[in-house]
N, C-alpha and C positions, 0 to 999 in steps of 0.2 A: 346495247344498241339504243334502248329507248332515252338512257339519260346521256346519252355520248352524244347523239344524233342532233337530239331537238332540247333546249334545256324548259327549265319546269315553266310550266304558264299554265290559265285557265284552259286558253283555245285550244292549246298544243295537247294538253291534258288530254281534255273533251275528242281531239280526233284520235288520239291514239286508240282511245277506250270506245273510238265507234268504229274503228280499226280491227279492234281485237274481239267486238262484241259480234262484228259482220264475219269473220274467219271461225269465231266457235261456232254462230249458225251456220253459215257452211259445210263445217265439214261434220256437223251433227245432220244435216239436209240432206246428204249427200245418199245417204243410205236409206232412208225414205221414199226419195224420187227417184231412187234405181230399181224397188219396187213394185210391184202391181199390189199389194195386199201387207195388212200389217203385219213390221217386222218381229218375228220369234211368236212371242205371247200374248195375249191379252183377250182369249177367248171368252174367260169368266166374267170378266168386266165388260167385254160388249154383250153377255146375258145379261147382265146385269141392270146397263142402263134400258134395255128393252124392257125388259120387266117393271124400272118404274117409268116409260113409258105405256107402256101400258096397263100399270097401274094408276094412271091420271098423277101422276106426278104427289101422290101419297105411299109413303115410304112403307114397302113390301114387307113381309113378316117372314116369306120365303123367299132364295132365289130359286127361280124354274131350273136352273142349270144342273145336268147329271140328273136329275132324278127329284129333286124340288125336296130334298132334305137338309139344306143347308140354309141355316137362318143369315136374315138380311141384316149382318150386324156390320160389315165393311163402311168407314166412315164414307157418306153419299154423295159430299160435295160434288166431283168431277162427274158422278152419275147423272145430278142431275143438268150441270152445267154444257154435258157433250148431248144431254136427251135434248136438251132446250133447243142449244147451237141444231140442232140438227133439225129440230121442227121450221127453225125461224128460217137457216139457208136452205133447207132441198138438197144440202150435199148428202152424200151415202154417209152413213155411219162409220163404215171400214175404211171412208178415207179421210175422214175425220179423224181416226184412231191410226190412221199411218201419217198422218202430216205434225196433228199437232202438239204430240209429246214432245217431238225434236225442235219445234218452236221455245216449247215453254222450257226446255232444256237452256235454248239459246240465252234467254230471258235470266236463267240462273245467272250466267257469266255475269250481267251486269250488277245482280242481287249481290253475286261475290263479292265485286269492287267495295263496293258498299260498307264492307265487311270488312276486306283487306285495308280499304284506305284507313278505317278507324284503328287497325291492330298492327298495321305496318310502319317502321319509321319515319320514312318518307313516300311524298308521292312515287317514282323509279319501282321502290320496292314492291309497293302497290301494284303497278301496270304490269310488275313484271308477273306477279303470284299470280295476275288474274289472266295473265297470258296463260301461262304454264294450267293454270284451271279450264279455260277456253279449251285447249287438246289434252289435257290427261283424258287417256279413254273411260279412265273409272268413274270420271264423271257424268258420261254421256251413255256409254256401250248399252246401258241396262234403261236407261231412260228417255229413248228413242224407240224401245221398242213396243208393242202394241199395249203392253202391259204401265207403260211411261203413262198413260191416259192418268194413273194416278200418281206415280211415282214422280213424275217431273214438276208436276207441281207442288209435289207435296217439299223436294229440296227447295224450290222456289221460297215458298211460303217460310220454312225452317231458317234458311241464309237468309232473310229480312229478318225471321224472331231474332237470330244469334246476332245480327249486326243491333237491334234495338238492345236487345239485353245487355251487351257491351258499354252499349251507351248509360243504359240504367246503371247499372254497375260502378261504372267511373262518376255520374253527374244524377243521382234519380231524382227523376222529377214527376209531377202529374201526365203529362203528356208525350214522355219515353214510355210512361207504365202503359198508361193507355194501347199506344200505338202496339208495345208489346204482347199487350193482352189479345190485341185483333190478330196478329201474327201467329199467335200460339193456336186461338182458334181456328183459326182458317186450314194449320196442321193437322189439328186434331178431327177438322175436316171431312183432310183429304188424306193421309196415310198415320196409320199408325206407328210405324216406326221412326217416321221424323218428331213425332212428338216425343219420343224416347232420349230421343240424342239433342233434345233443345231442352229436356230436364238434365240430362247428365251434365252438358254444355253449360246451361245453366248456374249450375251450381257449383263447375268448378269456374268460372267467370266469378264467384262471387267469394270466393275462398283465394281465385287470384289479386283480385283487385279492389275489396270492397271490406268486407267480414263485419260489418258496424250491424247495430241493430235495423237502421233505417233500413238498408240497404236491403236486407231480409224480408224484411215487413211491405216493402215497396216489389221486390221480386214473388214476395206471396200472395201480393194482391193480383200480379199480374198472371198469376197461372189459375189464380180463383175466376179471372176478368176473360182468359181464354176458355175454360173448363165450360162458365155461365152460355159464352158465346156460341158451344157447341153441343148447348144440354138439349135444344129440340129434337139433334139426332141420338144421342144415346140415353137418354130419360123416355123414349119409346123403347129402345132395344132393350132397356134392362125388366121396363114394364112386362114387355115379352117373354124375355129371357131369361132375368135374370143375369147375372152377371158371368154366366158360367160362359157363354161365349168369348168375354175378354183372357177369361182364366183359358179355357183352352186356347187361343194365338199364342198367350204369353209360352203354354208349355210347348206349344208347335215351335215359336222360335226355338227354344232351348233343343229339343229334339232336330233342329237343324244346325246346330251349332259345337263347335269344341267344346269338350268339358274345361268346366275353368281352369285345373291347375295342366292341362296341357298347351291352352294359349299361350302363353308363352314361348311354347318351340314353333308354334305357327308363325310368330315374329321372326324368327329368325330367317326365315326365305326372303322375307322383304319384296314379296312380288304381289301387291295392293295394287298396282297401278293398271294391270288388264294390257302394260304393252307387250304389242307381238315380234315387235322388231329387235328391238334392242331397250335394254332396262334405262334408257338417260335419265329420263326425270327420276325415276328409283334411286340412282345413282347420286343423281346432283340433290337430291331430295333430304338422302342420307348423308352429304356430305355438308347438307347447312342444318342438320341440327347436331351434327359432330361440334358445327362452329360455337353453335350458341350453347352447345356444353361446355366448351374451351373456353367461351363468354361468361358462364355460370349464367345465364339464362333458360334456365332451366321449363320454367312454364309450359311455351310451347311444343315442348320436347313429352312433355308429363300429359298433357292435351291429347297429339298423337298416339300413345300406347292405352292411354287409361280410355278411349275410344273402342278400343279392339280389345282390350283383356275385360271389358264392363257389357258391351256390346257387341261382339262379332260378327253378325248378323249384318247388322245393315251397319256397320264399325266402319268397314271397308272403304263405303261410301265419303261418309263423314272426314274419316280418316287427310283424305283428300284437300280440306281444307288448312290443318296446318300445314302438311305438307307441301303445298303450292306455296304456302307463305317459305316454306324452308328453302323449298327450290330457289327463289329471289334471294335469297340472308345467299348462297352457294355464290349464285350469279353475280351479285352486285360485291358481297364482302368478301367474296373469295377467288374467284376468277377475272372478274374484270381489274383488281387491285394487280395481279398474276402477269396481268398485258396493257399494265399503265406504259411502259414504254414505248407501246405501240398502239395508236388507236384503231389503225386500218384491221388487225391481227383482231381486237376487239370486236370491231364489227362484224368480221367474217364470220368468226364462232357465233357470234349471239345471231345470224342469220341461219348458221346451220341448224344451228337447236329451232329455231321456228321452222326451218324447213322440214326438221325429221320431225317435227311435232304434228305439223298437219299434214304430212307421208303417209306417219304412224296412224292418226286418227282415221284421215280418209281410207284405211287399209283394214281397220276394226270395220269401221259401216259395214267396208264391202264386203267382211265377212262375213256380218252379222246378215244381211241382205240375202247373200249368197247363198247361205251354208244351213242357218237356222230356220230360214221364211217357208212358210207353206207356197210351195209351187198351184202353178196350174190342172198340173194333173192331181195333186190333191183336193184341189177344190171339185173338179170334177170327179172323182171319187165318193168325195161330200156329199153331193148332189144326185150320185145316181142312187148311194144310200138311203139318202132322203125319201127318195120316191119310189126304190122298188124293195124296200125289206118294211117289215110290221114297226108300229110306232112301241111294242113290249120288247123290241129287239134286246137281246143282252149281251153286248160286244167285248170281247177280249182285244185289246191292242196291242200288235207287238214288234214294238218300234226300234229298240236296241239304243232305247234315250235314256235320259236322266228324270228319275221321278219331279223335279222342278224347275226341267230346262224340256220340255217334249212337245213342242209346238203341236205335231198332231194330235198328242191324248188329251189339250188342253180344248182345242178349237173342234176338236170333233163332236163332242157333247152339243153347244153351241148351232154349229152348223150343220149339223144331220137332224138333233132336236131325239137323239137313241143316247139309252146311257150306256157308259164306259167304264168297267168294272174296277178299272184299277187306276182311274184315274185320280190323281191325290190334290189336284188343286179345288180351293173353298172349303178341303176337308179339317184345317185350321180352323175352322170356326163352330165346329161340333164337337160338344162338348162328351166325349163316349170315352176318351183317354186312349183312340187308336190311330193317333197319330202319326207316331213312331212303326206302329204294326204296318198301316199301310203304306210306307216309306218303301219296309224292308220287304213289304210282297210284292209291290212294282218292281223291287227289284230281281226278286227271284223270279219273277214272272219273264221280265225282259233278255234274262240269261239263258231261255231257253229260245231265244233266238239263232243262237247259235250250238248251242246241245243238242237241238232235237227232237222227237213226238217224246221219246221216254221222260224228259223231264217235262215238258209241258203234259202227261198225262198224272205224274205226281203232284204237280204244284194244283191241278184243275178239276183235282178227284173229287175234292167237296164243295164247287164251286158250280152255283147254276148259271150256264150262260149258253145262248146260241148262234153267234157267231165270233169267227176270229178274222182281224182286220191281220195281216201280214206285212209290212216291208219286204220287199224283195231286192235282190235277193238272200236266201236264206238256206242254210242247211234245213232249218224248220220246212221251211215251203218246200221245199223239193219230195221230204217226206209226206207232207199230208196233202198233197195233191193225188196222190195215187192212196188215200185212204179209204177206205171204205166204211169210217165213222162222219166224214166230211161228205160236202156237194158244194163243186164249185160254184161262184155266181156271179163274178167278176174279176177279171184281171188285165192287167198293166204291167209292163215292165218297172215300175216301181211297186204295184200293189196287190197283193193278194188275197181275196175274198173271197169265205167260206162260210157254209154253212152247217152249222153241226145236226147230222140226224138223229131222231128217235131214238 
């Protein structure tokens, strides 16, 4: 549709790509402003940036959050960028952290182009990958949501490194390096894992396309020129710390991740892309880099997997970017050649794929909105915690979530200001080696949500704490309302609140 319709030009260019840049903010907006409070997660990081708020804007040594045991090793940038935004406008904090991940989201699509247009053959194929990138969910679903305050910018920052690094690669010069080095920093910033995947990227960028000595030496300066650019934040934390905090993330990643020689059956589902509806771009996705294996173009195919078999973790994400370039190689070289016969037949499909594209995406938001967001009566829950139990409370939560998907165990520490015994976010950055341990007792702990008193009386034997926060409802709840180790002291049709006695 895009090279059928309007043939190549500057102008023609220019609106498609302000065309497709207004439809990925959209339908990443959408779920946002359907909203009252930010979507899913990002409780840690709004402690966060209070703390160096109120720490006069000099980088904390602790975050307050859960219990004030977890060092302030998380890169600061967006901390201190949303504490600032937030003095200078008067807007609230929470709704700063609900609106503008999905902006800066927005903002990727364009970084992508950028990207694409240098790695794609022609413009078409270009508009098209960065279309198919504008709605893939996997590019947005996780970075819209309240926890996006760092993760969106941090793709942001990464797709500028990997488009300049591209550049270095092909032409290095003093002021590709340059530009690279600020890019890199800026990552290194604001999330750790994007700095991981624009070294792995990196370096197969320069084994694709480069392998000279210059080329090396020009690519080393530029990761020395980001490293420099980001030593005021972590040349304090290692002062502190030492470096045992970067050592513990690195093992928390692994501890969330496949072991490496079973990644590869993980590839085999082929379901990266977060859609709910129906797999198309999966599909069309897989079917251009079948092409460019029939092509012996092998690169971008090698790009794809060496993402997710090196990195699985945040692979997924990354992942995303050949494959939107793959999806266009399907569209352009394999489909539309399909319905040369027919142009009108051409256009229909290429409208239906953007239709189910932003369908599919506005049907993720709404999920995410809908399904993961702290309601109203949580907050209110929150709130009467806050003010009517002791600030030494020691809470059990017991949600029936996922230890790294649990909106409430994340935002409750935060917003009540009691700690949460089992809650495992920011426990990455302590360096104790129980990373994995508290994974798997969140887990056992949430399982007796529906088991019971007898199993919550085994998992809680050695565990000092005095009260349990309940989801309702629950076979748990049903039993310990009528216990006589408990005293009620709030309830809701969503929540149940206890206090353990003497």
């Amino acid at each position: 549709m895009i090279n059928t319709i309007l043939p190549a030009s500057r102008f023609r260019t220019a609106a498609w790509l302000t065309v497709i840049v207004v439809l990925g903010l959209g339908v990443r907006l959408s779920g946002p402003f359907s909203a009252s409070f930010p979507l899913n997660d990002g409780g840690l990081f709004y402690q966060m940036v209070l703390d160096v708020q109120n720490n006069r804007y000099q980088l904390p040594e602790f975050t307050s959050y859960n219990g004030g045991a977890i060092p302030f090793a998380y890169p600061p940038l967006a901390f201190y960028g949303y504490g600032i935004l937030q003095q200078l406008s008067g807007i609230s904090l929470l709704d700063l952290m609900r609106l503008l991940p999905a902006v800066m989201s927005g903002l990727s699509v364009l970084a992508f182009y950028m990207l694409a247009r240098a790695l794609a053959p022609d413009e078409p194929q270009a508009l098209w990958a960065t279309l198919t990138f504008a709605l893939l969910p996997r590019t947005f679903d996780w970075l819209i949501m309240g926890g996006g305050l760092t993760r969106a910018p941090g793709l942001l920052f990464a797709l500028l490194a990997l488009w300049q690094a591209w550049r270095l690669m092909q032409a290095p010069t003093l002021k590709t390096c340059l530009w690279l080095a600020l890019f890199v920093g800026l990552t290194a910033l604001t999330h750790p894992e994007g700095l991981a995947q624009i070294a792995l990227t990196g370096v197969f960028f320069y084994i694709w396309k480069n392998r000279t000595l210059g080329g090396a030496l020009y690519g080393l300066a530029a990761a020395l020129g980001g490293m420099l650019l980001s030593a005021p934040w972590w040349l304090v934390v290692v002062s502190r710390h030492g470096l045992a905090p970067f050592g513990a993330a690195l093992a928390a990643a692994r501890a969330d991740s496949l072991p490496f020689l079973l990644r590869p059956f993980g590839l085999l589902k082929f379901d990266f892309t977060d859609e709910r509806i129906l797999p198309v771009f999966a599909i069309l996705g897989l079917i251009g880099l079948l092409r460019l294996l029939a092509q012996r173009k092998s690169a971008l195919v090698l790009w794809f997997f060496i993402l997710y078999l090196l990195e699985p973790r945040s692979g997924t994400l990354y992942m995303m970017i050949p494959l939107a370039l793959s999806v266009a190689v399907a569209l352009h070289e394999v489909l539309r050649p399909a319905f040369a016969h027919s142009r009108l037949v051409w256009i229909v499909l290429s409208g239906l794929v953007v239709l189910y594209g932003a369908f599919n995406s506005l049907e993720i938001a709404a999920h995410v909105a809908g399904n993961l967001t702290l309601r109203p009566a949580d907050l209110e829950t929150f709130a009467w915690i806050r003010t009517h139990t002791p600030v030494t409370g020691r809470f059990v939560l017991l949600t029936n979530g996922h230890p790294l998907n649990d909106a409430v165990s994340e935002w409750f520490p935060a917003l009540t200001g009691r700690q949460s015994l089992f809650t495992v976010f920011g426990a990455e950055w302590q360096n104790d080696g129980r990373f994995a341990d508290r994974l798997n007792q969140y887990r056992a702990v949430q399982r007796c949500h529906t088991q019971g008193a007898t199993c919550l009386e085994q998992e809680l034997s050695a565990i000092e704490f005095t009260h349990l926060y309940i989801k309702t409802p629950s076979v748990l709840a049903e039993q310990l309302i009528r216990s006589p180790h408990y005293r009620l002291l709030y309830q809701t049709e969503q929540v149940l609140l206890l206090e353990r006695l003497p």
